[in-house]
C-alpha positions in Angstrom: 0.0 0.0 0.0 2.7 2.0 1.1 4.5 1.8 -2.5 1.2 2.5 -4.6 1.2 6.0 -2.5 4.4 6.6 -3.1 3.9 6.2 -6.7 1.1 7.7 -7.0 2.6 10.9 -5.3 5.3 10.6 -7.6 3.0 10.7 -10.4 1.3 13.5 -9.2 4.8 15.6 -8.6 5.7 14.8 -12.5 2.5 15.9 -13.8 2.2 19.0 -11.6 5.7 19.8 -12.5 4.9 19.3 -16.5 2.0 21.2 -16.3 3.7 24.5 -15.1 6.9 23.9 -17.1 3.8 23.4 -20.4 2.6 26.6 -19.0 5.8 28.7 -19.0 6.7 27.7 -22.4 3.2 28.5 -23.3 3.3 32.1 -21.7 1.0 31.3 -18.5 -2.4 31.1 -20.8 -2.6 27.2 -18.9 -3.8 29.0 -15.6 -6.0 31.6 -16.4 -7.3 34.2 -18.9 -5.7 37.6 -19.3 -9.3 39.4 -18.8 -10.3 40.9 -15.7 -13.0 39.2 -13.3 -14.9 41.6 -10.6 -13.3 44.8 -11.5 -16.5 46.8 -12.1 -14.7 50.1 -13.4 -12.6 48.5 -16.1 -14.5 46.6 -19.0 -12.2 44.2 -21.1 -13.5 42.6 -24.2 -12.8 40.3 -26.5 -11.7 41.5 -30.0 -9.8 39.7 -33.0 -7.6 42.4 -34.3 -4.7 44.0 -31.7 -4.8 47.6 -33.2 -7.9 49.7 -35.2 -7.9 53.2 -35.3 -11.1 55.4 -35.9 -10.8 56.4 -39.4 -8.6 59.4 -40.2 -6.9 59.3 -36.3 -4.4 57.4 -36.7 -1.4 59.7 -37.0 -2.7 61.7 -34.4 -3.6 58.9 -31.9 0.2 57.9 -32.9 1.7 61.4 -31.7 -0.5 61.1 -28.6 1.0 58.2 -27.4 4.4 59.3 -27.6 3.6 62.5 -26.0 2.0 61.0 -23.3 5.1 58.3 -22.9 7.9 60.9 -22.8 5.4 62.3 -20.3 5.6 59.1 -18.8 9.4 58.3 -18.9 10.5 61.8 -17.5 8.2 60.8 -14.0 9.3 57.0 -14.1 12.6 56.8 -15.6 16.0 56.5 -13.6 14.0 55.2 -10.0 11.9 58.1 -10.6 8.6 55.9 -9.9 10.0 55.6 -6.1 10.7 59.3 -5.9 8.3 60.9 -7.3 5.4 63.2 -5.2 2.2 61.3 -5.7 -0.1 64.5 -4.6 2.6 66.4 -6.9 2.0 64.6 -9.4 -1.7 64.0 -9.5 -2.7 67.6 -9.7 -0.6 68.2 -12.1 -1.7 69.9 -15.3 0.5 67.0 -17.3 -1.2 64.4 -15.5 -4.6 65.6 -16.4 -3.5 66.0 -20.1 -2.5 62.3 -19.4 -6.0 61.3 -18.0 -7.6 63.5 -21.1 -5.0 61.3 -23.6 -6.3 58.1 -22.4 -9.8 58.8 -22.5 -9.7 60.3 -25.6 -7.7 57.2 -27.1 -10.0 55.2 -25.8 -13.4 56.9 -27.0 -11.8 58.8 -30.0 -8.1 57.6 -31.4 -8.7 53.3 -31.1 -11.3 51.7 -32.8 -13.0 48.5 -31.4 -9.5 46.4 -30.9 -7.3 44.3 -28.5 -5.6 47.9 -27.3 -8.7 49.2 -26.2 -8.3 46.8 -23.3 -4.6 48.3 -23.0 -6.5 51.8 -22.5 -8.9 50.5 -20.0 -5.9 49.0 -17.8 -4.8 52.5 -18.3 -7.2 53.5 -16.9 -7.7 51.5 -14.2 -3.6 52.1 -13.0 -4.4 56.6 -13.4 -7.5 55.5 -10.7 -5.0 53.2 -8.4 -2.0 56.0 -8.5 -4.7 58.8 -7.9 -6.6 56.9 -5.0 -4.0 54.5 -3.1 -0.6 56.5 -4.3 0.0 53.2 -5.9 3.6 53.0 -7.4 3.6 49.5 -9.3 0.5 51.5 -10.8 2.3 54.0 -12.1 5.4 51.7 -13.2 2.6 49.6 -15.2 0.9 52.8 -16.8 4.2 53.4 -18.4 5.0 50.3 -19.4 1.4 49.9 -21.3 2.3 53.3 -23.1 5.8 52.5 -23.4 5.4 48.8 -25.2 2.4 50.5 -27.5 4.6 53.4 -28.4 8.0 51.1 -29.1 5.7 49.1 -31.7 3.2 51.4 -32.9 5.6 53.8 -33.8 8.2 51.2 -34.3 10.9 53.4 -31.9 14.3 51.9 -32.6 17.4 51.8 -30.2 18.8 55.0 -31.5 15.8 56.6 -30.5 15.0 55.1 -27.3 14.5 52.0 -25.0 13.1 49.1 -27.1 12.9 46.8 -24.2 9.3 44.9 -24.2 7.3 44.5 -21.1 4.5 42.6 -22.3 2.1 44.0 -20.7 -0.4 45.0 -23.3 -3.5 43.2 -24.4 -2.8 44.0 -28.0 1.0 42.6 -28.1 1.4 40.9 -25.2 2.1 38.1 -23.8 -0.4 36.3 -21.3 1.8 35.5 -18.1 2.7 39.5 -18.0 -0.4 40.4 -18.9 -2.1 38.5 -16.6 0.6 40.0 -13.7 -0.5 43.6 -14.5 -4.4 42.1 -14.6 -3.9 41.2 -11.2 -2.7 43.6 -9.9 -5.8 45.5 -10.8 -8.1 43.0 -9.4 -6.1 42.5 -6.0 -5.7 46.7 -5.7 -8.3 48.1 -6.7 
């Protein structure tokens, strides 16, 4: 009896052990989705395509994105998330141009695509900086605009940081997604 427990249990290690070594090479999608459950304020759908812009926005919705990352990179870059003045910072007039940017993008700039969840979680990280002074917040916000920027505008390494987060819905991958998704649901 004693052996057929102790191979069963050794069964059960191997296949436990597969599953999550199946899931890593398969991004994390094994565990869960990369929508959000019982978040009320942020609404992600389903869509096919990763990026549609409104007709005749798309070079502007372009140049807003970049503004708003440079925004974005001179308050987070170099540490900067850890030093910067929350209260500071969320009265300012750049971070209500931000707020305006992603709300705009959202309604105006992105048609019915993947990124419109992107501009949802980005909004949903503005509401967790603004109400808990939320740092890993603000460090996701600009990695959502900075990963949409460094491929929507195809930024190269002369220009800037090219690094991916994978953070976004739209280009992505599910296990970092799903880490930023969280931390919505558990935060907000």
């Amino acid at each position: 009896m004693f052996k057929y427990m102790l191979n069963l249990l050794f069964i059960l290690i191997v296949g436990l052990v597969g599953y999550h070594f199946f899931d890593f090479i398969d991004e994390g999608s094994l565990f869960s989705s990369t929508t959000l459950a019982s978040v009320q304020e942020i609404e992600h759908k389903e869509y096919e395509e990763s990026v549609i812009y409104q007709p005749d926005r798309e070079v502007t919705t372009l140049e807003t994105l970049s503004v708003q990352h440079s925004y974005l990179n001179d308050i987070t870059g170099w540490g900067g998330v850890e030093t910067t003045n929350i209260r500071s910072l969320i009265t300012s007039d750049e971070w209500k141009e931000l707020k305006a940017a992603v709300n705009w993008m959202k309604t105006e700039g992105f048609a019915p695509s993947k990124i419109l969840n992107d501009m949802e979680n980005a909004h949903g990280f503005i509401l967790l900086v603004e109400r808990e002074g939320d740092r890993t917040a603000l460090r996701y916000l600009h990695r959502i605009f900075h990963d949409l920027d460094v491929t929507l505008n195809e930024v190269t390494e002369e220009e800037g940081d090219t690094t991916i987060w994978g953070v976004t819905h739209a280009f992505g991958n599910n296990r970092d997604i799903r880490k930023a998704n969280n931390h919505l649901k558990n935060n907000f």
